[in-house]
C-alpha positions as CSV (number, residue, x, y, z in Angstrom):
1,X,0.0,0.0,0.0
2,X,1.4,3.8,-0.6
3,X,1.8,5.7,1.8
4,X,-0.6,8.2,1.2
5,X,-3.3,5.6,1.4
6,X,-2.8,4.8,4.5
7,X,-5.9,6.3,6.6
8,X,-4.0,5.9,9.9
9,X,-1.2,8.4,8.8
10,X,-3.9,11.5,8.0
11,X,-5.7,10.6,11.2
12,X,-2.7,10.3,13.7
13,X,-0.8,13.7,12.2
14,X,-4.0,15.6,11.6
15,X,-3.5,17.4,14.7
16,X,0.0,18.8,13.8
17,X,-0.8,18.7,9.5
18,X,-3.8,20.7,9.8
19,X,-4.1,22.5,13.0
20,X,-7.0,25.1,13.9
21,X,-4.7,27.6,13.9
22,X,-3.7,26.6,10.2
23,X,-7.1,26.9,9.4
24,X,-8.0,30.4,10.7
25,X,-4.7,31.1,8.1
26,X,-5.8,29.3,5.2
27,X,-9.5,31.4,6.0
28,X,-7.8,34.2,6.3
29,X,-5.9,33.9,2.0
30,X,-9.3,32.7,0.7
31,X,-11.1,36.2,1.9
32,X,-7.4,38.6,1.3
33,X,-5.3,36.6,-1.4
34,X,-4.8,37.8,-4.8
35,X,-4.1,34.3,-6.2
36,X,-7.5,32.8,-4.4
37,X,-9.7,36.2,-5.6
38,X,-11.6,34.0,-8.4
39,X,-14.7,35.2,-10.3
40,X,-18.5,35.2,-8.6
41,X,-19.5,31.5,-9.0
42,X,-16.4,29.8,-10.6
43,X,-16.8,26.7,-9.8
44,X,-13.7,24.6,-8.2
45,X,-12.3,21.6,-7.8
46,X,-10.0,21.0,-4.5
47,X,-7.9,18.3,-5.8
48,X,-6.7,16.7,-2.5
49,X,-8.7,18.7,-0.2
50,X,-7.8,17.1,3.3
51,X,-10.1,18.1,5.8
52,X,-11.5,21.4,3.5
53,X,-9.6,24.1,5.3
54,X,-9.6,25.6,1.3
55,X,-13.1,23.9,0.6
56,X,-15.0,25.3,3.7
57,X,-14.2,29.2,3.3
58,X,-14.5,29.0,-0.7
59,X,-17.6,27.8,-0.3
60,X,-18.9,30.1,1.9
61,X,-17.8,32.5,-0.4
62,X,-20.4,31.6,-3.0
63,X,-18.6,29.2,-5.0
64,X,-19.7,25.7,-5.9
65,X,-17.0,23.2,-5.0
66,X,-16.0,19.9,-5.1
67,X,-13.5,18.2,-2.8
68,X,-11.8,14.8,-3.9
69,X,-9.8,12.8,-1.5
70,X,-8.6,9.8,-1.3
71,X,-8.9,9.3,2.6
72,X,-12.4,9.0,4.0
73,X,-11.4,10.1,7.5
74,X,-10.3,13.7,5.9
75,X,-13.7,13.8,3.5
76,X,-15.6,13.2,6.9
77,X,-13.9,16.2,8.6
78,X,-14.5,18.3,5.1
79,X,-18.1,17.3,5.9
80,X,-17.7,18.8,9.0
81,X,-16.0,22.1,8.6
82,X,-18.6,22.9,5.2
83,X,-21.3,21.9,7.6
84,X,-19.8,24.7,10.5
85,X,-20.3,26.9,7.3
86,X,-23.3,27.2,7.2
87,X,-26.4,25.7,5.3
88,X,-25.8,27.9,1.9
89,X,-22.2,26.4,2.1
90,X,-23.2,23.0,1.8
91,X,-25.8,23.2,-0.4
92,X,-22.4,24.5,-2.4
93,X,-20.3,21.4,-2.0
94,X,-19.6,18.2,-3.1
95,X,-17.3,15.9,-1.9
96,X,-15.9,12.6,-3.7
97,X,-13.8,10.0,-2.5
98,X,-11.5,9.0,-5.7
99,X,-7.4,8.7,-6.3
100,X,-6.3,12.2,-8.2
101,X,-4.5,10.2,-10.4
102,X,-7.6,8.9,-12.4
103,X,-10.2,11.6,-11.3
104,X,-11.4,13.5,-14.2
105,X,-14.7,15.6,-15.0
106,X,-14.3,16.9,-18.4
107,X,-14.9,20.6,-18.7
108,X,-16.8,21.1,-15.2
109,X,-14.6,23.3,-13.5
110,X,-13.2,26.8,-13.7
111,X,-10.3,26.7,-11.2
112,X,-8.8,23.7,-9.8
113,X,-6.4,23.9,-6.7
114,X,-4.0,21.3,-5.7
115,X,-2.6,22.5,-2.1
116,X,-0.3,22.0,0.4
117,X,2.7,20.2,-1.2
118,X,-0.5,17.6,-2.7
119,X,1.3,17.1,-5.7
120,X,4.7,14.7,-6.8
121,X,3.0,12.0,-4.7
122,X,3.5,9.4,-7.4
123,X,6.5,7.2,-7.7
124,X,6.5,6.9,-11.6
125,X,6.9,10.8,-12.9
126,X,4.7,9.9,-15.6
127,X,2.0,10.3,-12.9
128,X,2.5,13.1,-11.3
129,X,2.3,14.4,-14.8
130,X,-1.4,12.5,-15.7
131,X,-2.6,14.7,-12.7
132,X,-1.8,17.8,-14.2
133,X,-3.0,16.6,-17.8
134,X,-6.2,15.4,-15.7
135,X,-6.5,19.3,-14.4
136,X,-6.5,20.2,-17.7
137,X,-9.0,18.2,-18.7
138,X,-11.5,19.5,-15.9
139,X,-11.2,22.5,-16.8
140,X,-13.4,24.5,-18.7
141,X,-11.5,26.9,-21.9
142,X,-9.5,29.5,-20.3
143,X,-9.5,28.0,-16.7
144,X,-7.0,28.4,-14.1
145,X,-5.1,25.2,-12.3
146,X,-3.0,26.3,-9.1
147,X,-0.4,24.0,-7.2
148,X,1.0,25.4,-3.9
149,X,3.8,22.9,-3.2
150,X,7.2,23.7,-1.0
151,X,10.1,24.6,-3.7
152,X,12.9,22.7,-4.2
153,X,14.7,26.2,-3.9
154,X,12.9,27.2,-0.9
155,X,13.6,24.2,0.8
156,X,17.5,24.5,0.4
157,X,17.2,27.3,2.4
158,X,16.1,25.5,5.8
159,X,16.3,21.8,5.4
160,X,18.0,19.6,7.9
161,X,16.9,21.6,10.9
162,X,14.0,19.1,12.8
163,X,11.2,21.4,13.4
164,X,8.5,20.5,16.5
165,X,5.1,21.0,16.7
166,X,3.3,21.1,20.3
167,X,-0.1,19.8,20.4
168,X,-2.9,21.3,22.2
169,X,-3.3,17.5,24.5
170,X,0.8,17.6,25.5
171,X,1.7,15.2,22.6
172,X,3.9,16.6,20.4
173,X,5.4,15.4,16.6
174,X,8.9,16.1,15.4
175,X,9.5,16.2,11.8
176,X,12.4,15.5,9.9
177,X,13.0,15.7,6.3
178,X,15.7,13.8,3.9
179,X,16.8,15.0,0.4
180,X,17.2,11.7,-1.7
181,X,17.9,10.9,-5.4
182,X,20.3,14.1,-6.0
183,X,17.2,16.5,-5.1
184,X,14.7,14.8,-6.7
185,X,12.7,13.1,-4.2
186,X,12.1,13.9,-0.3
187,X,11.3,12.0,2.6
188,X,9.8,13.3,5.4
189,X,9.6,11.3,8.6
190,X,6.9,12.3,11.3
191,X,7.2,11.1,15.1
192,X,4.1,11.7,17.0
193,X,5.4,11.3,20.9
194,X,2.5,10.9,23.4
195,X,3.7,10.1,26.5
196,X,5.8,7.5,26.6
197,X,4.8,6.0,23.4
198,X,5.7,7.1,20.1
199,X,4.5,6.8,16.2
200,X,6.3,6.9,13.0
201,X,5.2,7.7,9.6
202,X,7.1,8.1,6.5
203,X,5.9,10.8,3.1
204,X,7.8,10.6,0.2
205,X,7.3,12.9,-2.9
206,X,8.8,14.9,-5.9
207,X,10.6,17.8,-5.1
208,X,10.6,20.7,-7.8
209,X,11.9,23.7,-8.7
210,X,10.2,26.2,-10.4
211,X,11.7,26.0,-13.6
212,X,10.7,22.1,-13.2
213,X,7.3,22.6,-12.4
214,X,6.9,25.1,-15.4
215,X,8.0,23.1,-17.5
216,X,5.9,20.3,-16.1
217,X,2.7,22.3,-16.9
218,X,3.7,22.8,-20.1
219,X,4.1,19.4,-21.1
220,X,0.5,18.9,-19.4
221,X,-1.1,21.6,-22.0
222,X,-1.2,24.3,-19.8
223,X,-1.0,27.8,-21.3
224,X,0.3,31.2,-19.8
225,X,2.5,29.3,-17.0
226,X,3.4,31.7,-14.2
227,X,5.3,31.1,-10.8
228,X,4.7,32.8,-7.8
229,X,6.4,33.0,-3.9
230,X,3.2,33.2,-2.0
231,X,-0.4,33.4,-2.5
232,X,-0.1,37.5,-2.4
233,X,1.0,37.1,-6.5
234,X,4.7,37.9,-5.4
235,X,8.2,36.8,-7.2
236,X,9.4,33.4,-6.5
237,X,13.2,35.2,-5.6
238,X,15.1,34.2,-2.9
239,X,12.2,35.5,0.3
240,X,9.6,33.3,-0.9
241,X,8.1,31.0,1.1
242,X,6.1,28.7,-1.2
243,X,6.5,27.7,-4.9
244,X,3.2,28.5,-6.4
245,X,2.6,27.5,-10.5
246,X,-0.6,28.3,-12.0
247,X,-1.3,28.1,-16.2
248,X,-4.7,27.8,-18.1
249,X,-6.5,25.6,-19.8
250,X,-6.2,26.4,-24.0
251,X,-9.2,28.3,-25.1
């Protein structure tokens, strides 16, 4: 079984991957950030949408949405948080369990998002590049895909410093990460310590850099390719903090 399959992982680390905190931030770019101001009722697809910290406060915002995951845990606490919504924001949403690398709804959506490093989860590149082409596909002529991943470049800058987060019940999970295959893959190890126990969980994925990733949308079709350091529209110099990529859909 992949890693990312594994429902046990996104239950045990939600605490420390997707913290409350992290959502009043994530609210916080979908009302202020340039990169997240779309049209009045575009419709979007949240490709990998966890537990709809992007899905909830788009939704509220008017637009219809869809949220695909592969993990039923995370769609049940997407459920939840477009339920805490409101009634209008449900009515708004749809939420599908499917794999992203064979999900595909030809010409239904105007913007589709693929957040928080959700993308290079495949093993084959080949792969990672069907779920771009599969973006593509989804969208209607002219529309937007974004991926928000953590750049190979901006990574260089910090990497092999373990970083801790405290969790609100005293447990706590230390996170290490690993540059493999001449900085083309990374590993990420989590520890969760409670206690006196502890739990260890492995993610592996593609690292890019933004000439990489450009290149990759490209390849997938996409049109008017542009990379970003944050979801304010900034450069991606040497002070950003995310790699952001987004392109369009021919039209």
């Amino acid at each position: 079984m992949p890693w990312y399959a594994d429902d046990s992982l996104w239950v045990d680390f939600a605490p420390a991957m997707f913290s409350d905190r992290r959502a009043g931030t994530v609210a916080a770019l979908v009302r202020d950030a340039p990169l997240l101001a779309f049209p009045p009722g575009a419709r979007v697809l949240d490709l990998c949408c966890g537990p709809g910290l992007f899905l909830a406060p788009l939704a509220r915002r008017g637009h219809p949405v869809t949220g695909v995951d592969l993990s039923e845990p995370m769609l049940d606490r997407a459920r939840e948080a477009v339920a805490a919504a409101g009634d209008g924001a449900r009515r708004r949403t749809e939420l599908v369990r499917a794999d992203m690398l064979d999900f595909v709804r030809p010409g239904a959506y105007d913007v589709v998002l693929n957040v928080f490093t959700s993308f290079g989860y495949f093993t084959d590149p080949a792969d990672n590049l069907q779920v771009l082409r599969n973006a593509r596909r989804s969208l209607a002529p002219g529309g937007k895909l974004l991926v928000d991943v953590m750049g190979k470049e901006v990574l260089a800058g910090w990497i092999g410093r373990p970083q801790t987060v405290d969790l609100p019940d005293g447990s706590y999970v230390v996170q290490r990460d690993t540059v493999l295959d001449s900085w083309r893959r990374l590993r990420t190890e989590w520890t969760l310590v409670c206690g006196e126990t502890a739990r260890t969980a492995a993610i592996h994925s593609f690292l890019y850099s933004a000439a990489e990733l450009h290149e990759l949308f490209l390849a997938a079709g996409f049109t008017g390719v542009e990379c970003y350091g944050d979801f304010d529209g900034g450069p991606y110099d040497q002070h950003a903090r995310r790699l952001i990529v987004t392109g369009h859909a021919p039209g």
